[in-house]
C-alpha positions, 0 to 999 in steps of 0.5 A, a space after each residue: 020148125 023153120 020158118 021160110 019167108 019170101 025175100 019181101 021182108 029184106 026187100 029182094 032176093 039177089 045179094 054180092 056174095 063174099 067167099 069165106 076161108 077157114 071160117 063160117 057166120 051163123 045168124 045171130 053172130 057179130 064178128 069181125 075178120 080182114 078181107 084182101 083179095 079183090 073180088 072180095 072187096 068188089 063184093 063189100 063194095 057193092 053191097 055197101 053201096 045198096 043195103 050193106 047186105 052181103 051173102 057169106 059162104 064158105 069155101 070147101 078148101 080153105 087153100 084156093 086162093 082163086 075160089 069158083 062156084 064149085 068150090 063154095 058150099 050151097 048154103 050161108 049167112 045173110 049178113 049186115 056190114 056194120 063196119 068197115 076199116 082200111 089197115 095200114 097193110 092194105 087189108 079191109 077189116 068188116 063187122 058183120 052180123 048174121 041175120 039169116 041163112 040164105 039158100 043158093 039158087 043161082 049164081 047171077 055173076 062172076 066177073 068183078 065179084 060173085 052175085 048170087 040168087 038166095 032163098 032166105 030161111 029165117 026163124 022168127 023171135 016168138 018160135 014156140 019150142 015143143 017138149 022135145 026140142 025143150 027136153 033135147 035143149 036141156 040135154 044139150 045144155 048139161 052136155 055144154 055144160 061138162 064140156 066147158 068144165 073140161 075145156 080150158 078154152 070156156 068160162 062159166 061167163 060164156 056158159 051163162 050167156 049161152 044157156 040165157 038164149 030162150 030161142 031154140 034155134 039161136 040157142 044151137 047155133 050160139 053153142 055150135 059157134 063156141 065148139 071148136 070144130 071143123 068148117 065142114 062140121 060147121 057147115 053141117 048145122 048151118 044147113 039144118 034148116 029143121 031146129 029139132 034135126 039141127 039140136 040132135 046133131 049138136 048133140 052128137 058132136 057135144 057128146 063125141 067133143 066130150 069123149 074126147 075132152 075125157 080121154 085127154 083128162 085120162 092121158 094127164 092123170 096116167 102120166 102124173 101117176 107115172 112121174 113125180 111132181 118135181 121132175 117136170 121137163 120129163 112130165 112134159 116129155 112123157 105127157 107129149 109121148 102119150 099124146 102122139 100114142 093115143 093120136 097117131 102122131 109121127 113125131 119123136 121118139 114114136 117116129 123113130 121107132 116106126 121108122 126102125 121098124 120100116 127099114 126091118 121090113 124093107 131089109 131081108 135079115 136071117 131069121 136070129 138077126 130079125 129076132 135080135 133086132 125086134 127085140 132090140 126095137 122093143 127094148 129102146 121103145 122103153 127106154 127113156 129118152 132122156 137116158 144115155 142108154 138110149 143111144 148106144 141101144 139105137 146105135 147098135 140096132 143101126 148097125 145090125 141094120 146097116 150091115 149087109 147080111 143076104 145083099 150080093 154083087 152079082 160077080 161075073 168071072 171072066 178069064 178073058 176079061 181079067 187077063 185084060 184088065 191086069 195087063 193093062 194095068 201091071 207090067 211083068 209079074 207073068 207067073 203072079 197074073 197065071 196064078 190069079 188067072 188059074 183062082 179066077 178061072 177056077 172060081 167061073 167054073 165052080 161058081 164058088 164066091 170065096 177061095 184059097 186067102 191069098 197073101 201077096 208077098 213082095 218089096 214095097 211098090 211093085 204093085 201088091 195093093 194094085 193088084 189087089 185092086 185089079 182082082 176086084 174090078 176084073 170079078 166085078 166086086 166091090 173093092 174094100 181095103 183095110 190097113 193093119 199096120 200098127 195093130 196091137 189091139 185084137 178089139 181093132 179086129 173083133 170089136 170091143 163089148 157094148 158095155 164100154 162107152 164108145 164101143 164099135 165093130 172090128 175092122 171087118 165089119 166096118 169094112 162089110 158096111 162099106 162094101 154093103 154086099 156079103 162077097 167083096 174082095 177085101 184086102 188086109 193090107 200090110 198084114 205082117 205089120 200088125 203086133 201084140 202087147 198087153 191089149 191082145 194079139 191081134 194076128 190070133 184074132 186074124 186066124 178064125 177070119 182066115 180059116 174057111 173052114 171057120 169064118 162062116 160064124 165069125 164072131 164079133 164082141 160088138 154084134 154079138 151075133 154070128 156073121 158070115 164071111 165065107 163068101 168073102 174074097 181075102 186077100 193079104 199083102 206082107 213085105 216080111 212073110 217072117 214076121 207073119 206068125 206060123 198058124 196065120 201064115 199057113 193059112 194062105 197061100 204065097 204069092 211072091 211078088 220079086 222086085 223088078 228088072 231095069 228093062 221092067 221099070 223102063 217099060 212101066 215107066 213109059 207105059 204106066 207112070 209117064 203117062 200118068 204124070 203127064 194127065 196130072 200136070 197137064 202136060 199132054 202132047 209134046 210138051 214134055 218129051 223124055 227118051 228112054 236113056 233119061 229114064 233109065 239114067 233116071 232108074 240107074 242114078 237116081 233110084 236104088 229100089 225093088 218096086 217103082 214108087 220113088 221112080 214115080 216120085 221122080 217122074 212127078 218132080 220132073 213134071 212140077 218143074 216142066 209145068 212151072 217152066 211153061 206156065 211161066 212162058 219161058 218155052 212151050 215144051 220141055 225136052 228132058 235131056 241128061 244135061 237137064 235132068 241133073 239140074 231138075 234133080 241136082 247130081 247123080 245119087 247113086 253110082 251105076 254099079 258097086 263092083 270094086 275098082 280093083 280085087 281086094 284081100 279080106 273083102 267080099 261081096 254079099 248078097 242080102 234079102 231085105 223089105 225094100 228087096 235085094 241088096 249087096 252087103 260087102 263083108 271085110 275082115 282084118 287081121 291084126 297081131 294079138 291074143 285070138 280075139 274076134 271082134 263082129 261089128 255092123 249091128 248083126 243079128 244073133 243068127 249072123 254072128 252064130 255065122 261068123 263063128 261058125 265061118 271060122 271054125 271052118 276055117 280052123 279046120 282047114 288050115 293045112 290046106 289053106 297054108 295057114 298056122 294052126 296056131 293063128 288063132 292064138 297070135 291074131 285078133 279078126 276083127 269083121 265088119 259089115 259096112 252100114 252099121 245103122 242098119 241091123 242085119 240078120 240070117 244065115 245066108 251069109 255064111 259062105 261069105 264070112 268064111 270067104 273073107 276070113 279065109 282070104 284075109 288070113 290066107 292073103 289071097 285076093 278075092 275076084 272083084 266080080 264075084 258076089 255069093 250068098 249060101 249058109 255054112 255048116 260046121 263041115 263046110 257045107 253049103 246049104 239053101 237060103 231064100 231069095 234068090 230072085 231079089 238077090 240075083 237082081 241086086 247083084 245085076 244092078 251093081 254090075 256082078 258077072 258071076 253069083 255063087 249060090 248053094 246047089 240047094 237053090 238050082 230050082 229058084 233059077 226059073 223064077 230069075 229074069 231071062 235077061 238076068 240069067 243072059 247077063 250074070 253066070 250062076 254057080 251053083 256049090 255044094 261045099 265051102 272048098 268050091 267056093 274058095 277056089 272059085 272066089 280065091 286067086 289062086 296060091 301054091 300049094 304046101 305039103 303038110 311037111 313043110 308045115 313048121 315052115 309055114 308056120 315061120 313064114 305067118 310069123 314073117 307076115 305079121 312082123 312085116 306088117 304085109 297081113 291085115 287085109 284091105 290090100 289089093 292090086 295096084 
């Protein structure tokens, strides 16, 4: 048992008390620590002062720098300063040794340093210990005893001189101060005044050491069993993993999968991909991690996490607000804005996400992509395009197998990640651009994403599980919906998008690219001011296109070097005037117009269809003595010189009615051209224009100047329907044509044609090639078919006199 005493035998019973951090002083201990902060050091001053006798307490939560009276324990260690020294840092450092513990009573000051009231419980040298306190320290001798045979931190040395101490309470306290335990543990058996009770809780704590000394001993054996001696980087890695198993330590590897398995939790997955992805936890919790598998295995269960499978925009489809939105920001295109008004009104009344895939077909700059664009912010929904254009590898689209280094999701799927919601409007720009070789056929791949009926289980090689895109709004954009295979064209639904008018490219550039311009070169205000004719001697001079993207640039040019006038100081604001203008973009490009000056023989002017939009093509013919040869030049396409030949065939078979020998095909060579020779062409759609040309240069007859045409032919002379009539008719407004012969075929298309088109050019509509040349033909005396062997003297004439070649005109 303890002995208690009355303060006589230290001489009083108020001692300076000195907060303890992290540490504790049992009696009978010598150790010494640092001492810095100033109550602490008023303390050791005060006592050095009297009898070098101190009260150590210590503190609850080693963390507080400032300590108060309820942060400190009840109970501490009467101790003696043996030594004091001053470090070059400033810190004391002190010498203490424990004498005996000292109970609180009272706290007799706070100010400079901590006075307290103790009650002294020392334990006198001859304590006789009774049989069981002898039996229990013999117990917690061999219990000490295994516990320095597992610890590497005890030698045998410190064992002897512990189990040497006959006193039975010193000799729990000298074994408490070798265990490394917590201060709370500590301060446990430093408030055990009852020896018997103080060896009984020494005993718990040495047994609870021990176990846990014994599981750290079977951790090293599991993990030298499971790996060889030489391996020992990976020894050392598998040692750590089984220790933060058995310790809960979040850290490595453990704290990767914990954090997989929360975002699984956090994130609301189908049924199958939940399944699949649990699986795929399990499998990387049991690969090694110093293998490469490892990282394609967490790759993979990213993106099966990243991907959204159930999250969705909460789309809001408004008509009012879409038809809003699109006429603030595209100018025209009224049938193209009706018809995505319809799909959207449409989709507010049926509440469906997906619809009809829409493909958007049209020249280069008149506003697909935009579009695209306009749609997605007038459904509010997020907005996400993907470019095909030079895809060849159908991979690109379906993903490649995990079993190749570096494998990844298609474009689709990384396109889902982005919009991280099952329904955006996605668009897969340029889709007519796409080609196949011996990677795969990418436009295949398209079909089962285009297909509604198909696309709820589109299948990726990387995923590998099914993914639902019917929820997504498709829309596509083409220039060349012939390029665009069959199946994967009538998939969607056409939307064709025609160049635009003069009038349209003016407003577009006063109301959408001017201002535009104008906010990025800071030229907002009056400082740079440009009329409506500079713009449109801009339109008419300098840019020869279906959309506005090259106008754009111009516009742009024009503000760079109105901006570098006005930074320079030279004025305060520019007005563009057409004197200006041809020194900001250098002399005009293109002329106002291709009609010919005057009417020619052998030359007519055609309509074509091309990417860029419409366009007028000049077919010449020339006809020159020698065997019947025909020569076709101007890089044409197998279907264009199938035309030609066709062209004069037709022609052979109206030689009587046109006045031409019968036998002119054996004494002239025709030689047809088609200027721009760089450039291949291809169609049927200039049939009736080869046959015009043939015909006018054999017959010598001139053709009307501001007559343009377009038509395929047929072996009889008729005139059949052909496509883009809109872009064709808007080329031939350009350049100043008056009249456009088209095939009566394509009297429907006319609606679609600007009113202002309509109102400036006269449309004539054929049915037969005999039409056509008396409208395009001057007109010539007619011959009866007796007269015939005088015709044929009078061809002869001609080539001899050298007035039958072509390329003459009126002076």
């Amino acid at each position: 048992m303890a002995a208690q005493t009355n303060s006589n035998e230290y001489g009083k019973t108020t001692y300076p008390l000195l907060p303890l951090r992290g540490l504790l002083v049992y009696p009978s201990m010598v150790l010494h620590f640092d001492v810095g902060r100033p109550k602490s050091v008023s303390a050791l001053e005060a006592a050095m002062v009297e009898d070098h006798l101190i009260v150590l307490a210590s503190q609850e939560d080693g963390q507080i720098d400032e300590p108060v009276v309820d942060d400190l324990y009840g109970v501490g260690t009467l101790a003696r300063v043996k030594q004091m020294m001053k470090l070059p840092n400033g810190t004391i450092r002190v010498l203490v040794e424990g004498l005996a513990r000292a109970e609180i009573l009272e706290y007799t000051g706070e100010q400079d340093y901590f006075q307290v009231e103790v009650r002294i419980h020392s334990e006198p040298d001859d304590v006789q210990a009774t049989p069981e306190m002898q039996a229990m320290m013999r117990s917690v001798s061999q219990q000490f005893e295994q516990y320095v045979k597992l610890s590497r931190k005890l030698d045998q040395e410190t064992y002897a001189a512990v189990v040497d101490i006959n006193h039975p309470g010193r000799f729990a306290d000298m074994v408490a101060s070798h265990l490394p335990l917590k201060v709370r543990e500590k301060q446990e058996i430093l408030e055990c005044f009852d020896i018997q009770e103080r060896l009984e809780r020494l005993l718990q704590i040495l047994s609870d050491e021990r176990e846990v000394l014994e599981l750290e001993r079977k951790i090293h054996q599991r993990v030298r069993k499971q790996m060889e001696k030489t391996q020992k980087e990976y020894y050392l890695r598998e040692q750590m993993k089984a220790i933060q198993r058995e310790l809960g330590d979040k850290e490595g590897r453990m704290a990767e999968i914990e954090e997989l398995r929360e975002k699984l939790e956090a994130k609301q997955l189908p049924p199958q991909v939940y399944e699949k992805v649990e699986k795929e936890i399990v499998r990387l919790e049991r690969i090694p991690a110093s293998s490469a598998e490892g990282t394609v295995a967490r790759t993979y269960i990213d993106w099966l996490l990243e991907l959204p499978w159930t999250e969705e925009a909460r789309s809001t489809p408004d008509v009012a607000r879409a038809e809003r939105i699109l006429n603030e920001e595209h100018y025209g295109l009224e049938k193209v804005k009706d018809r995505i008004l319809e799909f959207i009104a449409v989709q507010a009344l049926t509440n469906r996400q997906s619809g009809p895939i829409i493909c958007l077909a049209g020249p280069p700059g008149v506003g697909k992509t935009s579009l695209a664009r306009s749609i997605a912010k007038s459904l509010n929904r997020p907005f996400v395009r993907v470019s095909l254009g030079g895809v060849r590898d159908d991979a690109e689209i379906r993903g490649h197998r995990r079993t190749y280094i570096g494998a990844m999701p298609g474009r689709i799927l990384q396109g889902m990640k982005q919009a991280q919601v099952i329904n955006p409007v996605f668009l897969l720009d340029e889709i007519d651009k796409m080609a196949s070789d011996f990677r795969g056929d990418p436009a295949a791949a398209m079909l089962e994403i285009l297909d509604p009926e198909q696309n709820e289980t589109f299948s990726d090689h990387y995923i590998e599980i099914p993914y639902n895109l019917s929820n997504v709004l498709f829309i596509t954009t083409a220039n060349n919906l012939y390029d665009i295979p069959g199946p994967l064209r009538d998939r969607m639904e056409i939307i064709q998008l025609a160049g635009y008018t003069e009038l349209e490219k003016l407003h577009i550039a006063k109301g959408h690219l001017l201002p535009r311009q104008r906010d990025r070169h800071a030229l907002k205000g009056d400082r740079l001011r440009m009329s409506d004719d500079v713009i449109m001697e801009i339109i008419r001079h300098y840019t020869r296109e279906s959309g506005v993207r090259n106008l754009d640039r111009l516009i742009a040019s024009i503000c760079r070097k109105a901006a570098r006038i006005i930074a320079s100081g030279e004025s305060k604001r520019v007005t563009v005037t057409s004197a200006l203008l041809t020194t900001f973009l250098g002399a005009h490009r293109f002329e106002y117009g291709q009609v010919e000056e005057t009417d020619q023989i052998g030359g007519v002017a055609g309509l074509a269809w091309t990417e860029m939009g419409g366009d007028m093509l000049t077919v010449e013919v020339s006809v020159v003595p020698g065997t019947g040869k025909v020569v076709l030049t101007g890089k044409l396409g197998d279907v264009m010189k199938e035309s030609a030949q066709t062209a004069l065939s037709y022609v052979r078979s109206r030689a009587k009615s046109l006045h031409i020998p019968t036998d002119f095909h054996e004494k002239v060579d025709l030689h047809i051209h088609v200027p721009e020779g760089a450039i291949p062409k291809d169609g049927p759609s200039a049939g009736i224009t080869m046959a015009t040309a043939v015909a006018s240069a054999l017959t010598n007859r001139r053709v009307h100047r501001e007559i343009a045409m377009t038509g395929e032919i047929t072996l009889r002379g008729r005139v059949l329907p052909i496509g883009g009539l809109k872009e064709k008719s808007l080329a031939a407004h350009r350049a100043g044509i008056q009249t456009i012969i088209m095939p009566k075929g394509n009297i429907k298309d006319l609606e679609e044609i600007p009113s202002i088109v309509r109102e400036a050019v006269r449309f004539v509509p054929v049915s037969h090639m005999d039409e056509v040349l008396e409208l395009a033909l001057e007109e010539a005396p007619l011959v009866d078919d007796s007269e015939q062997s005088n015709h044929d003297a009078w061809f002869a004439d001609l080539l001899s006199e050298g007035k039958y070649g072509g390329g003459e005109a009126h002076q």
